[in-house]
Structures are given as C-alpha cells and as structure tokens.
DSSP file (Angstrom, degrees, kcal/mol; ACC not computed):
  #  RESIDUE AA STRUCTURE BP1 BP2  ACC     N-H-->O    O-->H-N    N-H-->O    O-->H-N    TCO  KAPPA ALPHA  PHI   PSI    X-CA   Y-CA   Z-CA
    1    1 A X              0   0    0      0, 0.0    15,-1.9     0, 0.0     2,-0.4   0.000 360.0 360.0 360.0 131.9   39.2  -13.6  -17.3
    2    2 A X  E     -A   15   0A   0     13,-0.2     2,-0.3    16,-0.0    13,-0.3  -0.954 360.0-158.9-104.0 132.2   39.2  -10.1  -16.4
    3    3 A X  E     -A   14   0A   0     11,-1.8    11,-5.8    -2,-0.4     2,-0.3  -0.853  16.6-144.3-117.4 116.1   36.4   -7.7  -15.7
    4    4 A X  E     -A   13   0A   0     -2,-0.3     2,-0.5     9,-0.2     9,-0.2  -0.640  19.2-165.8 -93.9 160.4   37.2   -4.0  -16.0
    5    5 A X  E     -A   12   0A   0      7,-0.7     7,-1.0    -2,-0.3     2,-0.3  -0.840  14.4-170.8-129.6 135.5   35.4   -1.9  -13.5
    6    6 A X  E     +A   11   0A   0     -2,-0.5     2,-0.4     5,-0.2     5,-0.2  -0.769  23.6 152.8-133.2 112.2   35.0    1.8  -13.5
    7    7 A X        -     0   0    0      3,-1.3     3,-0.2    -2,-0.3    -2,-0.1  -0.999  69.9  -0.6-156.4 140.3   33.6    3.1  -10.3
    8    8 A X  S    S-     0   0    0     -2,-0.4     3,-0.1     1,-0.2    -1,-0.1   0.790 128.8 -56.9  43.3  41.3   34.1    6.3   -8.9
    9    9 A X  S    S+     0   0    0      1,-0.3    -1,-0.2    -3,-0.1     2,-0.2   0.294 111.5 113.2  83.9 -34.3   36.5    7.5  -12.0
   10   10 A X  S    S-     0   0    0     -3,-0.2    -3,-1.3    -4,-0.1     2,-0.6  -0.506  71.5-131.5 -92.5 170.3   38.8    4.8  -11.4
   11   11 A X  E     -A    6   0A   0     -5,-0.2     2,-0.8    -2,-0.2    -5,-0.2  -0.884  30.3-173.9-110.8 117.6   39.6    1.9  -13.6
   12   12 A X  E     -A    5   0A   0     -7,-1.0    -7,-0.7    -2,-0.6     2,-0.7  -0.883  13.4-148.6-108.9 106.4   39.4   -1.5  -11.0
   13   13 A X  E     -A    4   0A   0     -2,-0.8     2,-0.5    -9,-0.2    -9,-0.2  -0.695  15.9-168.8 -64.8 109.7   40.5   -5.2  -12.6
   14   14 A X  E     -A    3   0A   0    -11,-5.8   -11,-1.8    -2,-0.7     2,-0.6  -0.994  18.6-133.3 -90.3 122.0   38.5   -8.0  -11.0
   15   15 A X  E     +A    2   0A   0     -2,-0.5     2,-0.4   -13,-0.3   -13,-0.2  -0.858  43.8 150.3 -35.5  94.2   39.6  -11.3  -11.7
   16   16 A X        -     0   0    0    -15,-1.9    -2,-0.0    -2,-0.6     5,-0.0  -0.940  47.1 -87.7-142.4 152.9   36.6  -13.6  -12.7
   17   17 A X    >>  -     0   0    0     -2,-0.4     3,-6.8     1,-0.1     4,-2.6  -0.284  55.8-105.9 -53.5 126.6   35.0  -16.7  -14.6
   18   18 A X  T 34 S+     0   0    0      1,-0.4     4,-0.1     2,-0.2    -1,-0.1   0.184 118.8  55.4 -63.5  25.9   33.9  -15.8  -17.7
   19   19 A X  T 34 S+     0   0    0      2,-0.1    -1,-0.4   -18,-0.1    -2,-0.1   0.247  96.6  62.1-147.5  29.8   30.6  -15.8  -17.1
   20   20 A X  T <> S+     0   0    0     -3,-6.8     4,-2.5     2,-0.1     3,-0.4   0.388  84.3  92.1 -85.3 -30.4   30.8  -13.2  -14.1
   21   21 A X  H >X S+     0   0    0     -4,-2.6     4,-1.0     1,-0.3     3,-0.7   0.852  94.6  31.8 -43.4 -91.7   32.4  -10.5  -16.8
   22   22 A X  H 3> S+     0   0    0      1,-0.3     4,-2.2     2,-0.2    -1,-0.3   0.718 118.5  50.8 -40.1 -39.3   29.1   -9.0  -17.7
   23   23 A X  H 3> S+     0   0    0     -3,-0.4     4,-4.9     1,-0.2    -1,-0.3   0.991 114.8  47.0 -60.3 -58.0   27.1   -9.3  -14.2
   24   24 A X  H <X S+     0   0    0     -4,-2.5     4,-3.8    -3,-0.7    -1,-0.2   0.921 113.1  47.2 -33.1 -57.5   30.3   -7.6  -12.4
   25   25 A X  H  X S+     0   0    0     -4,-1.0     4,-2.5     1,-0.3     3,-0.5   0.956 116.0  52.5 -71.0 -43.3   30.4   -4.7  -15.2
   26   26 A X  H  X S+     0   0    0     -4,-2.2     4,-1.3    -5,-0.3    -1,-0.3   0.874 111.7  41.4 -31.6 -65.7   26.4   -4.6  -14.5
   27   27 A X  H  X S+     0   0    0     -4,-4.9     4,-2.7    -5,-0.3    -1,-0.3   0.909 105.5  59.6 -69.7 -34.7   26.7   -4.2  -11.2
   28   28 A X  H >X S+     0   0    0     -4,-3.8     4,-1.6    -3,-0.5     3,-1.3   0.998 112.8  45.6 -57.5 -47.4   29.5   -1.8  -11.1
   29   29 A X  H 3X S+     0   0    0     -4,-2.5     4,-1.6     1,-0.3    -1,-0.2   0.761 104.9  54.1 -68.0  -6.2   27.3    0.5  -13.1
   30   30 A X  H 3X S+     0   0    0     -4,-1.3     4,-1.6    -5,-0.3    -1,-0.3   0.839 114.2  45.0 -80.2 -36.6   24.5   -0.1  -11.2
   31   31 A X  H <X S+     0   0    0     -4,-2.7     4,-1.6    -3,-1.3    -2,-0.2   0.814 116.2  48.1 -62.7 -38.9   27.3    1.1   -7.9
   32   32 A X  H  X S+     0   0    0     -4,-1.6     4,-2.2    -5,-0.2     5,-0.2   0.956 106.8  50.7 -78.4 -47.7   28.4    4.0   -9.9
   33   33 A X  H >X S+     0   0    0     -4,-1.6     4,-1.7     1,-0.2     3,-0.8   0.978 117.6  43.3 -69.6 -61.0   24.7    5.3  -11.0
   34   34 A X  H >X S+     0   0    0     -4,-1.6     4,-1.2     2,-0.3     3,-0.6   0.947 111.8  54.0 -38.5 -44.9   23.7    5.1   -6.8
   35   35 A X  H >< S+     0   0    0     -4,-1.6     3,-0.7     1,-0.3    -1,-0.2   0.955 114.1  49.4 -58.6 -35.6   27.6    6.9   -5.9
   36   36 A X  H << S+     0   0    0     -4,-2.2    -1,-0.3    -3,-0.8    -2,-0.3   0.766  97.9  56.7 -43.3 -46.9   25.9    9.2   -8.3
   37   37 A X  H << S+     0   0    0     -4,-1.7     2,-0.2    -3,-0.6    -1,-0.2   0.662  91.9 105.5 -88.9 -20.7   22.7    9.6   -6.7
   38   38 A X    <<  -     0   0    0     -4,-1.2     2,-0.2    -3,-0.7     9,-0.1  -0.567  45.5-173.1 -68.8 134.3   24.7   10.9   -3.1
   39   39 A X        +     0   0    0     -2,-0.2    -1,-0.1     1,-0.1    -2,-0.0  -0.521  57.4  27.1-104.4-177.5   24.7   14.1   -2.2
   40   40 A X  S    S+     0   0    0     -2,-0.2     2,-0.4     2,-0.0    -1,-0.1   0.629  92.4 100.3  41.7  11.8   26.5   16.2    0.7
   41   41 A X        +     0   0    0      1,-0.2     3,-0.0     3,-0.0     0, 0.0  -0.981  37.5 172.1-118.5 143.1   29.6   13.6    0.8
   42   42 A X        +     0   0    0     -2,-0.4    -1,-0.2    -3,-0.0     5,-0.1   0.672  58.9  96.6-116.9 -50.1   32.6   15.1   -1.1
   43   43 A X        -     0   0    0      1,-0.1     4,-0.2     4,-0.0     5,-0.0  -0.183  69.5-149.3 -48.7 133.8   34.6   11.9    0.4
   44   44 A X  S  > S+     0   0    0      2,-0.2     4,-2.2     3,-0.1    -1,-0.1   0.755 100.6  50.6 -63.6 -52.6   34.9    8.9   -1.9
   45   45 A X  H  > S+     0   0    0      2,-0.3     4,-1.7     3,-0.2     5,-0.1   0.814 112.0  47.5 -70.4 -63.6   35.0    6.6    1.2
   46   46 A X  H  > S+     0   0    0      2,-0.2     4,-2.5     1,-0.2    -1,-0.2   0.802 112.0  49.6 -70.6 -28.8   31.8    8.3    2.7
   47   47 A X  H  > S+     0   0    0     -4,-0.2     4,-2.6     1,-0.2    -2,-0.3   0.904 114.0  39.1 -75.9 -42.1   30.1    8.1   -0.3
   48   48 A X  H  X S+     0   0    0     -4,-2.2     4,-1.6     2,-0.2    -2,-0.2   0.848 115.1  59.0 -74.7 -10.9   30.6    4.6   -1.1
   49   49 A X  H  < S+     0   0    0     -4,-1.7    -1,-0.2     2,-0.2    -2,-0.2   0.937 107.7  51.8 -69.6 -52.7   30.2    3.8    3.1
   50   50 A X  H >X S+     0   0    0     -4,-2.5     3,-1.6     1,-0.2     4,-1.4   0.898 103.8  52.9 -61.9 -37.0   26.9    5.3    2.6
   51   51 A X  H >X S+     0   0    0     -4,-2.6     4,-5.9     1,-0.3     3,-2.8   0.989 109.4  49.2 -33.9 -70.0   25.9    3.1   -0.4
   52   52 A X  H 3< S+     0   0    0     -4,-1.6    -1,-0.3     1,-0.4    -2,-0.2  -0.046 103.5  57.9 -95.3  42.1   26.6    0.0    1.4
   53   53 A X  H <> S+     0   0    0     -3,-1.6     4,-1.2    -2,-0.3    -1,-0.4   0.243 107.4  47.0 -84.5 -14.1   24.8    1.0    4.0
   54   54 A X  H <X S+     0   0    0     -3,-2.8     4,-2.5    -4,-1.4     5,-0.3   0.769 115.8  50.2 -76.0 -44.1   21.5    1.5    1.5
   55   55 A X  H  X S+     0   0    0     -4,-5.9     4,-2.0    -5,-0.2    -3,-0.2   0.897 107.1  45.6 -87.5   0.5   22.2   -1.7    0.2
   56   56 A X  H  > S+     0   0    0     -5,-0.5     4,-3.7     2,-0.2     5,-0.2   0.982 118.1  47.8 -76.4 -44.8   22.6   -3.7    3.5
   57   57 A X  H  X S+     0   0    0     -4,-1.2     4,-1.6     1,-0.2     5,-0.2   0.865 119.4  40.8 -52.7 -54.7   18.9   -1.7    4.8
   58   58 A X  H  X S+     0   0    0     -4,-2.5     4,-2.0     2,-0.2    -1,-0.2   0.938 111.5  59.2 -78.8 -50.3   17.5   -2.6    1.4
   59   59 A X  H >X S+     0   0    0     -4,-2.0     4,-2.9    -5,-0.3     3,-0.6   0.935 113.2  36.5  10.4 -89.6   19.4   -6.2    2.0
   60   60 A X  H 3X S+     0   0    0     -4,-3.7     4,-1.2     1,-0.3    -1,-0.3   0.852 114.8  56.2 -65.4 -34.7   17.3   -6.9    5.3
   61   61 A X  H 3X S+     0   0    0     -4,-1.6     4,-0.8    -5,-0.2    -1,-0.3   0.964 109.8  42.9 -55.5 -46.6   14.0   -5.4    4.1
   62   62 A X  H XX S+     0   0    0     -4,-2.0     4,-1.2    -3,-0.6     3,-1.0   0.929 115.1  47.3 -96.1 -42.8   13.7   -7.2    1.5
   63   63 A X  H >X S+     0   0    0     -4,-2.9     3,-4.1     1,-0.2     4,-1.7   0.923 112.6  62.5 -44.9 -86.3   15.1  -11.0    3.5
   64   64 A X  H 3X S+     0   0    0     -4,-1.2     4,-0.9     1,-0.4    -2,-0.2   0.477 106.3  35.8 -34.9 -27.5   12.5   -9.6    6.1
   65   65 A X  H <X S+     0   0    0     -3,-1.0     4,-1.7    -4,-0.8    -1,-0.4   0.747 114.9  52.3-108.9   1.6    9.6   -9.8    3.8
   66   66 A X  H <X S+     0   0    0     -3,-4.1     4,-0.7    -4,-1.2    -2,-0.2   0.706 108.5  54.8 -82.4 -29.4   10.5  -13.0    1.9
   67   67 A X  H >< S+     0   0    0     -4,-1.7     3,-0.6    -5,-0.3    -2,-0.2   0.912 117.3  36.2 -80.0 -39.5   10.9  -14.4    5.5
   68   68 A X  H 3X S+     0   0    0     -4,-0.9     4,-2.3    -5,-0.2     5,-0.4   0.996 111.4  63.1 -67.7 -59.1    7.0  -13.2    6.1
   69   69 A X  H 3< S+     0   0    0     -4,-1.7    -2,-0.2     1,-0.3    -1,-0.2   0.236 107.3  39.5 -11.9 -34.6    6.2  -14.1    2.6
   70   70 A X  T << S+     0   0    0     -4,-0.7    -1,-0.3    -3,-0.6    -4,-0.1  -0.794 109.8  62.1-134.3  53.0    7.0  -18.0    3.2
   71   71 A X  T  > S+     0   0    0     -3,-0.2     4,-3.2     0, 0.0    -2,-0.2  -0.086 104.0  40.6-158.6 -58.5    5.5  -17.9    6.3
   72   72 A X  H  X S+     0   0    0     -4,-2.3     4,-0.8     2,-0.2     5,-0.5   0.801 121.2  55.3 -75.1 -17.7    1.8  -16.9    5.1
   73   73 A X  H  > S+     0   0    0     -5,-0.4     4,-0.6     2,-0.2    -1,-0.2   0.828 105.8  44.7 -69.7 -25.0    2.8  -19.4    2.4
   74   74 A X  H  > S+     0   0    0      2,-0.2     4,-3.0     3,-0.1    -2,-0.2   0.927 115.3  44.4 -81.8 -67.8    3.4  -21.7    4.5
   75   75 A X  H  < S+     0   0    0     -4,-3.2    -2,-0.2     2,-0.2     4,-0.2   0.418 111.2  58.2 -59.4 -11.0    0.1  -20.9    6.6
   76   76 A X  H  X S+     0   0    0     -4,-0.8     4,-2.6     2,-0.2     5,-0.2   0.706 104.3  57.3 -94.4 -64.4   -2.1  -20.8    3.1
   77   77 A X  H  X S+     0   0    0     -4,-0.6     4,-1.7    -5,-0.5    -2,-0.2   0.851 103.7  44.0 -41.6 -51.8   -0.9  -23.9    2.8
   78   78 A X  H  X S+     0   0    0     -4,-3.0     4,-2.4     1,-0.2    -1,-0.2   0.841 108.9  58.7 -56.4 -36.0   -2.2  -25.6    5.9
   79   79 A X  H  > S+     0   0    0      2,-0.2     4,-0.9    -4,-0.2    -2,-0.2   0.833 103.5  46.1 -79.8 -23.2   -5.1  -24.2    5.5
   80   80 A X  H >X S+     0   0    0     -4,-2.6     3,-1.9     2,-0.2     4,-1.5   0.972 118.2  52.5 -70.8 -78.0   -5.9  -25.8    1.8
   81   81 A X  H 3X S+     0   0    0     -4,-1.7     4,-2.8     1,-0.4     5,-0.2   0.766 106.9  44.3 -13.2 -68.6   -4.6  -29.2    3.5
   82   82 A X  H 3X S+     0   0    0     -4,-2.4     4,-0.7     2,-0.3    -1,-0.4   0.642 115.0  50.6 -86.5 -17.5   -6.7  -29.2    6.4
   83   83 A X  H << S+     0   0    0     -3,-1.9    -2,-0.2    -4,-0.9    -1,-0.2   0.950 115.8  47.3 -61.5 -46.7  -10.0  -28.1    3.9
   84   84 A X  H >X S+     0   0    0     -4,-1.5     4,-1.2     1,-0.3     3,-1.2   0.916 111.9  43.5 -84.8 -62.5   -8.9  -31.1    1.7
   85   85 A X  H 3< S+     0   0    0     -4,-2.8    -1,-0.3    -5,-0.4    -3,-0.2   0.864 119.3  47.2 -59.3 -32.4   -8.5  -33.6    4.5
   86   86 A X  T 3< S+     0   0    0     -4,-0.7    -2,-0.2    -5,-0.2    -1,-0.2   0.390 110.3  55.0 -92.2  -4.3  -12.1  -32.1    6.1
   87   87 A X  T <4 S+     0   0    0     -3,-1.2    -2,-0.2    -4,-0.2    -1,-0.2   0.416 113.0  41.2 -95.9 -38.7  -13.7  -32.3    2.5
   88   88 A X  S  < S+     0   0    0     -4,-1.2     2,-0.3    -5,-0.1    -2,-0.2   0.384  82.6 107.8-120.6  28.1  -12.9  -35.8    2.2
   89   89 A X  S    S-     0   0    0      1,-0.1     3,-0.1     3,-0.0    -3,-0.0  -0.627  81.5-108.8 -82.7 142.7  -13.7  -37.5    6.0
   90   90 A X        -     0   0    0     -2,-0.3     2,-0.4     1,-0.1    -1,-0.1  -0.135  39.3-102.4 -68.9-176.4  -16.7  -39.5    5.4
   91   91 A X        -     0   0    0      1,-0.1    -1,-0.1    -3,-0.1     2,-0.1  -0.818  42.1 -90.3-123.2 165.4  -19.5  -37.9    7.0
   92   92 A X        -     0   0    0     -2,-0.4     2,-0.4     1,-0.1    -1,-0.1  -0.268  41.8-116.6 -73.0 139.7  -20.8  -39.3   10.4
   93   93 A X        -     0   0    0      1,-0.2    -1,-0.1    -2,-0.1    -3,-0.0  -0.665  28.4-167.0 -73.7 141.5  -23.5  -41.9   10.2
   94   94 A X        +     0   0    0     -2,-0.4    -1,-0.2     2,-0.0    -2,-0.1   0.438  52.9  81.8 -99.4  10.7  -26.5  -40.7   11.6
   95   95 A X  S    S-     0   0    0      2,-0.1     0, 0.0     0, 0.0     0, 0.0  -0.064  83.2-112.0 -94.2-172.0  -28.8  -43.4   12.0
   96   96 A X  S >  S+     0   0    0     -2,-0.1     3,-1.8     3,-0.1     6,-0.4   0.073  76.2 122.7-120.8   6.7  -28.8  -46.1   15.1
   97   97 A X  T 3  S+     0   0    0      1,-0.2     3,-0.1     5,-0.1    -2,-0.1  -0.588  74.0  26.6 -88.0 148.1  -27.8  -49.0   12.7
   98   98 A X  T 3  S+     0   0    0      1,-0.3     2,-0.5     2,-0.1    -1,-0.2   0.534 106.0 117.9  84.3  -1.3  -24.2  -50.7   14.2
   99   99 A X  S X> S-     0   0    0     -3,-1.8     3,-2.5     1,-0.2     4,-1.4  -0.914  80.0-131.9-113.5 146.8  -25.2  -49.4   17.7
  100  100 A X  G >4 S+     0   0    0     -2,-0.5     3,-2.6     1,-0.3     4,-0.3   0.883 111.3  62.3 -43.7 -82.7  -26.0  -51.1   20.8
  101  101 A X  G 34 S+     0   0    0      1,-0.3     4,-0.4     2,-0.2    -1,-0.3   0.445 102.6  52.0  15.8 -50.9  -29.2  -48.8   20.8
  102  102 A X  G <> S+     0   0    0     -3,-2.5     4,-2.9    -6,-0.4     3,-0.4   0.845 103.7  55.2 -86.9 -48.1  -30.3  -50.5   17.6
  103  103 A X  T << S+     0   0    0     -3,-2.6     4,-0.5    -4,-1.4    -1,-0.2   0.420  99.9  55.0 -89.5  22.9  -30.1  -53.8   18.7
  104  104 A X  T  4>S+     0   0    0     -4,-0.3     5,-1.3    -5,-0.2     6,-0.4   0.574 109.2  51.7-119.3 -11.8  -32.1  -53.6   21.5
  105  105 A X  T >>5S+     0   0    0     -3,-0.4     3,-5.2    -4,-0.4     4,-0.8   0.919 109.1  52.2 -49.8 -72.9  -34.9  -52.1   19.0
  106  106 A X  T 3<5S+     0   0    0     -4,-2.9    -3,-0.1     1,-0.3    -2,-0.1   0.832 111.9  41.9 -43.7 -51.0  -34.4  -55.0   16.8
  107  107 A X  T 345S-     0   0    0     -4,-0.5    -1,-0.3    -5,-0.2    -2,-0.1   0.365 114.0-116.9 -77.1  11.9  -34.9  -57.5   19.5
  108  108 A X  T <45S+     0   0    0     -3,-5.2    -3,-0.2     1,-0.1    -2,-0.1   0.930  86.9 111.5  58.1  39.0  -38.2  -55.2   21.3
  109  109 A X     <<       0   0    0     -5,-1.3    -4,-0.2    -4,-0.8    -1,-0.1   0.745 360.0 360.0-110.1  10.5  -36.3  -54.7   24.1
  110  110 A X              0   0    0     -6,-0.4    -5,-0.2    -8,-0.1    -1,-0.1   0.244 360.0 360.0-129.9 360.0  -35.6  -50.8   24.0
C-alpha cells in the first residue's frame, strides 16, 4: 500500500500497511497546516527544520509532565495504601489484661 503525501506543494509516496494510509495522510496535513503557520523562513528546509524543532519542544514537554504525572500517581497511591493498612491495624489494647502488671494484681502482690 501507498500513502500519497502532499507537503509543502510536493507530491511524497510513502510506502505503508494499509492501515497506516489514513494516519500518514492525517498527519501530513497536520505538517502542512504548522509549515503554514511559519513565518519569516522563505527556505523550505528552514521551515520544515523549524517545525521539528516545535515538535521535539512540544515532544519533551509533554514526556516531562506525563513523567511528573505518574509520579504524584504513584505518591497518591502510597498514600491510600498506607491509610488502608492504618485503618485496618487493630487498635492497641489498653487495659493491663495479658501483662505481667496484671498478674501481680490478680495474685495481691502489686
């Protein structure tokens, strides 16, 4: 299968799996509408350099906040764990019964 391409006024053949076609043509217009969106580069080259330098910056922003993102998930999570483990610890006995203490009441020695 081939996926035709039109980006920057030329016509580009990709080779691909027929079930790349439509994502590819999607994304080329999605390349073309940005090459569009440059200003001040009359160079083809420069314009499309500058592009894939917006999408690598956008790239890494966006890894950068998924990587925080799953990190306070990550930290939400411990904290619901450690409430739930502290929610179900029996609670301390407070009386003297089962202590050395106690059995030297019981026997009047204390």
């Amino acid at each position: 299968m081939t996926a035709n391409l039109r980006i920057l006024g030329r016509e580009i053949e990709l080779d691909c799996a027929p079930c790349d076609e439509r994502r590819l043509t999607d994304l080329a217009v999605a390349l073309e509408a940005r090459l569009t969106g440059i200003s001040g580069a009359d160079d083809d080259i420069r314009r499309l350099a500058l592009v894939a330098l917006q999408l690598i910056d956008e790239t890494q922003a966006t890894s950068a906040a998924l990587a925080r993102a799953r990190l306070e998930i990550e930290r939400l999570t411990d904290l619901v764990v450690e409430a739930k483990l502290e929610a179900e610890r029996p609670e301390p006995i407070e009386d003297e019964r089962g202590r050395v203490g106690a059995l030297r009441v019981a026997q009047g020695t204390a």
